[in-house]
LUMFIZA-794493 format. One record per residue: residue number from 1; residue in three letters; x, y, z of N, C-alpha, C in turn. Coordinates in steps of 0.001 Angstrom, whole numbers. Last residue first. Layout:
<atoms>
ATOM    nr   rest       n.X       n.Y       n.Z      ca.X      ca.Y      ca.Z       c.X       c.Y       c.Z
ATOM   NUM    ALA         X         Y         Z         X         Y         Z         X         Y         Z
...
</atoms>
This chain:
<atoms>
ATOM    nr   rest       n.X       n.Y       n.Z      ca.X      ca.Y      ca.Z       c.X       c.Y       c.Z
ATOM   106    UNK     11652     -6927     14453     12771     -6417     14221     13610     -6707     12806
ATOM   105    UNK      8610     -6637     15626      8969     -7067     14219     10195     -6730     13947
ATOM   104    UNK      8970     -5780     17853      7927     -7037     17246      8405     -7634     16069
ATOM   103    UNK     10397     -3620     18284     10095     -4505     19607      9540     -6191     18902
ATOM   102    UNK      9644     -2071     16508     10768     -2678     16392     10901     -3649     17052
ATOM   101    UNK      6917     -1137     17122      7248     -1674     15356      8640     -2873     15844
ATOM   100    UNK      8016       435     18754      6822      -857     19152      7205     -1746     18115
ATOM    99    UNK      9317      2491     17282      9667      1844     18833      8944       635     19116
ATOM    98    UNK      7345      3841     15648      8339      2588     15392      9000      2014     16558
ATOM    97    UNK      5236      5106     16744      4880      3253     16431      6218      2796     16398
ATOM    96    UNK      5592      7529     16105      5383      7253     17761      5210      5771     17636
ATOM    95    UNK      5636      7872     13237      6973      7857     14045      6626      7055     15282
ATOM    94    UNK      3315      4900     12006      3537      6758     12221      4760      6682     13273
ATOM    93    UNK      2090      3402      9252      3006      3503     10419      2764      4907     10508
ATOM    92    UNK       789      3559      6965       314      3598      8024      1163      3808      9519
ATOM    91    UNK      1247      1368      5133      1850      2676      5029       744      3638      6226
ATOM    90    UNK       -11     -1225      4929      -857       -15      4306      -101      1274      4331
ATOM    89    UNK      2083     -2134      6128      1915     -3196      4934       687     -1457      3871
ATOM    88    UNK      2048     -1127      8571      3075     -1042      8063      2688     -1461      6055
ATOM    87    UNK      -472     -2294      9322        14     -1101      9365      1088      -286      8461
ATOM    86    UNK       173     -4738      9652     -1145     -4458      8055      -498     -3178      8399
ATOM    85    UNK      2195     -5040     11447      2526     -5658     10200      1375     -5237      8961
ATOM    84    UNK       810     -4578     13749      1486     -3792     13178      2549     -3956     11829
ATOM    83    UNK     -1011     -6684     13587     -1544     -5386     13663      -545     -4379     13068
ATOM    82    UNK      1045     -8938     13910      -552     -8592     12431      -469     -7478     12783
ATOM    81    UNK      2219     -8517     15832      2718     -8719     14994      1850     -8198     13657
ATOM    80    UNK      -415     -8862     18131       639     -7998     18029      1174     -7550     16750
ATOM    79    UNK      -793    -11754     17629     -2191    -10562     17317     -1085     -9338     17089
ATOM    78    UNK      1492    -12839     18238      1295    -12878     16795       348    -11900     16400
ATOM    77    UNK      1901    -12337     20920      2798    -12228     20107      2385    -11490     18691
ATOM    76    UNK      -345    -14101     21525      -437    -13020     21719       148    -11925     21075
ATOM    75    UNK       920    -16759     20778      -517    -16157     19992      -497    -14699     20640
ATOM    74    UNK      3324    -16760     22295      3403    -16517     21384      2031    -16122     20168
ATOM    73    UNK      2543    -14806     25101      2541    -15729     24932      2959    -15646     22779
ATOM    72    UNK      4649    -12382     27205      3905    -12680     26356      4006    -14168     25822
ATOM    71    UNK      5653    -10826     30448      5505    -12378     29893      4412    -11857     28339
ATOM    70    UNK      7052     -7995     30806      5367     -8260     30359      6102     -9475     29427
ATOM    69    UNK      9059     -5909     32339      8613     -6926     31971      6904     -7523     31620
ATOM    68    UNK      9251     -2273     31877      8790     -3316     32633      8424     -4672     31913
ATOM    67    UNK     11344       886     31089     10582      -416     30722     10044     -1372     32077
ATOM    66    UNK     10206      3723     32228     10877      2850     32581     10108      1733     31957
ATOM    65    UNK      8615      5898     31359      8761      5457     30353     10266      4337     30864
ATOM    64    UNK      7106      6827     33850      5876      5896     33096      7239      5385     32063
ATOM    63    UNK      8755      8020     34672      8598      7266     35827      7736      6116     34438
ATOM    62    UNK      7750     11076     34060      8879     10670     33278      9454      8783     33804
ATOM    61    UNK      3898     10934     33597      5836     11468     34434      6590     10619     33668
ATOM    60    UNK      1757     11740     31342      1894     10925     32417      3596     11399     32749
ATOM    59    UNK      -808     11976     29507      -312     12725     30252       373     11912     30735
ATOM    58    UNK     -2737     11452     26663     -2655     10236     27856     -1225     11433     28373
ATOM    57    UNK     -4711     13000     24516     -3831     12272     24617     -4158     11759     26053
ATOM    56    UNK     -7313     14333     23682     -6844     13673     22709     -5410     12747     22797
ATOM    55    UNK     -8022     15704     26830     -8813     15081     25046     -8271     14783     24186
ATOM    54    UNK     -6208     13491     28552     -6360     14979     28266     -7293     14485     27049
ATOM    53    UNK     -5602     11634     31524     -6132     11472     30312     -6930     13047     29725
ATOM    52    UNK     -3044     11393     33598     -3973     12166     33041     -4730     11714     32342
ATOM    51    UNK     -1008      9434     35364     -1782      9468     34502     -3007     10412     34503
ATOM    50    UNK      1397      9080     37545       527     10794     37552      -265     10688     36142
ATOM    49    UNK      2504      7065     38180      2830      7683     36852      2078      9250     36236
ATOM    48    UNK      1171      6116     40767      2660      6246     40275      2783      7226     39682
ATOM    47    UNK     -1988      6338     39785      -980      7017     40576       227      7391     40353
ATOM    46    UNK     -1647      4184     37195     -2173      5303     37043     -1705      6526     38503
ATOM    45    UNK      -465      2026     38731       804      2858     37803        45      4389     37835
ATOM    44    UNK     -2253      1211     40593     -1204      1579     41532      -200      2652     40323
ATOM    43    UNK     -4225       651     38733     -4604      1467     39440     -3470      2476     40283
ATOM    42    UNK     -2746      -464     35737     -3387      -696     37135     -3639       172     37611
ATOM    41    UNK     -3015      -305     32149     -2840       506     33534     -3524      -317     35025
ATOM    40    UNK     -2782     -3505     30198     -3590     -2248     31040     -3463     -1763     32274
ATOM    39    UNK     -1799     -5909     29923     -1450     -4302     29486     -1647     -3245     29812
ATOM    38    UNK     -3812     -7879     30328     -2541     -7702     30713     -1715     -6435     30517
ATOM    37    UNK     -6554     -6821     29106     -6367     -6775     30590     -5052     -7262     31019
ATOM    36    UNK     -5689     -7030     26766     -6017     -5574     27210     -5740     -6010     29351
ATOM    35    UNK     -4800     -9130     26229     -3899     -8354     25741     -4522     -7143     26933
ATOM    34    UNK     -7496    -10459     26337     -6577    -11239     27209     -5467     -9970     27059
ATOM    33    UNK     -8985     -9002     24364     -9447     -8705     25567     -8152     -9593     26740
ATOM    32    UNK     -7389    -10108     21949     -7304     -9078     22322     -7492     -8521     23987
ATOM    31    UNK     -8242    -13261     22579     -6826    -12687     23039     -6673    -11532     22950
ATOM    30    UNK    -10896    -13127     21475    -10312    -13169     22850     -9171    -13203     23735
ATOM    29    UNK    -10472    -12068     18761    -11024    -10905     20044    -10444    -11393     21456
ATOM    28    UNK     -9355    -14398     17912     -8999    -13142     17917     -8993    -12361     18899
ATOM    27    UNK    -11754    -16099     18298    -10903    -15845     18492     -9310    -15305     18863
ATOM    26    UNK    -13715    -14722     16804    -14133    -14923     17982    -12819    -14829     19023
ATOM    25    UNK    -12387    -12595     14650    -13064    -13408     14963    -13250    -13535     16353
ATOM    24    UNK    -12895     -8723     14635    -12273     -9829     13880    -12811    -10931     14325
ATOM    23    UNK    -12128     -5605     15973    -12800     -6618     15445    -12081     -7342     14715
ATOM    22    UNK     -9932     -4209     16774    -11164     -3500     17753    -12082     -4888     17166
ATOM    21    UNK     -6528     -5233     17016     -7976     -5076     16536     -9064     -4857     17669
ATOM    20    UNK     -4008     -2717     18138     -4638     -4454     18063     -5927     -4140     18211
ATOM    19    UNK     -3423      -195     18752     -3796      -443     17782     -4213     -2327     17781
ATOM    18    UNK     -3923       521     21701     -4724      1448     20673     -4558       926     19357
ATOM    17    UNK     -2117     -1239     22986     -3523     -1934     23010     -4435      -547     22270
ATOM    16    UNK        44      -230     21466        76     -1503     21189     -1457     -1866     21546
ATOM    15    UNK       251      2304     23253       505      2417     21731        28       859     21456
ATOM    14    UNK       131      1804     25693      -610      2496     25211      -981      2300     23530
ATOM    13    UNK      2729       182     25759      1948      -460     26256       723        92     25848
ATOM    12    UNK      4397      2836     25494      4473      1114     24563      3169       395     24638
ATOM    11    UNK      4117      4259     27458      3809      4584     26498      3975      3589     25389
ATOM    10    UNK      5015      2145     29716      3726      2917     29678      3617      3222     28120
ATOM     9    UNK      7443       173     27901      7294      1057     28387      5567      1426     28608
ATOM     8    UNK      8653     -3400     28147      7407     -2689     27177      7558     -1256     28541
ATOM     7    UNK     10289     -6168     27578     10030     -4947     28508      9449     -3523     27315
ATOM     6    UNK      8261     -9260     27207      8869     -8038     26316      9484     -6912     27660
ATOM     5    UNK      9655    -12324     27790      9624    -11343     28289      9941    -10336     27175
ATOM     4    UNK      7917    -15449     26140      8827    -14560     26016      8643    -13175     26697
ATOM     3    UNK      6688    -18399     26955      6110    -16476     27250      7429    -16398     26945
ATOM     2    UNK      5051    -20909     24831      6207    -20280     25275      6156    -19351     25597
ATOM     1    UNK      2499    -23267     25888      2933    -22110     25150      4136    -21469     25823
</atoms>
């Protein structure tokens, strides 16, 4: 499989594993859970980046919205793509998506 480098911001990275499916096939899922644990805050950013988690959002410094490389594979790609392709497809998008939106689906 081919990795294409995204540079994906903290707040990119938030936005993308809150919307790729919570369900679906076996399959599916297991590249979600492959998505989550590549995407997901380390321990060293949550420092870094002075991550909060407030009741209804994610807090973090101005440090969090430096892009960073993130190898993706092209099935990974594609879970990506769906998600924010039914989104879009249901009218669903919301401003804080199109930045991601664009990243994927240009």
């Amino acid at each position: 499989m081919k990795l294409e480098p995204y540079q994906l911001t903290l707040p990119n990275r938030l936005l993308i594993l809150s919307n790729i499916p919570k369900e679906g096939n076996i399959i599916t899922l297991r590249i979600v859970r492959e998505l989550i644990n590549e995407l997901a805050l380390t321990a060293e950013e949550i420092s870094e980046f002075e991550v909060i988690q407030l009741e209804n959002a994610v807090q973090y410094n101005e440090k969090a919205k430096i892009p960073k490389s993130f190898p993706l594979d092209d099935v990974k790609v594609d879970v990506i793509k769906k998600a924010f392709k039914e989104l879009n497809d249901k009218n669903k998008l919301t401003l804080d998506l199109v930045e991601v939106y664009d990243k994927f689906l240009p």
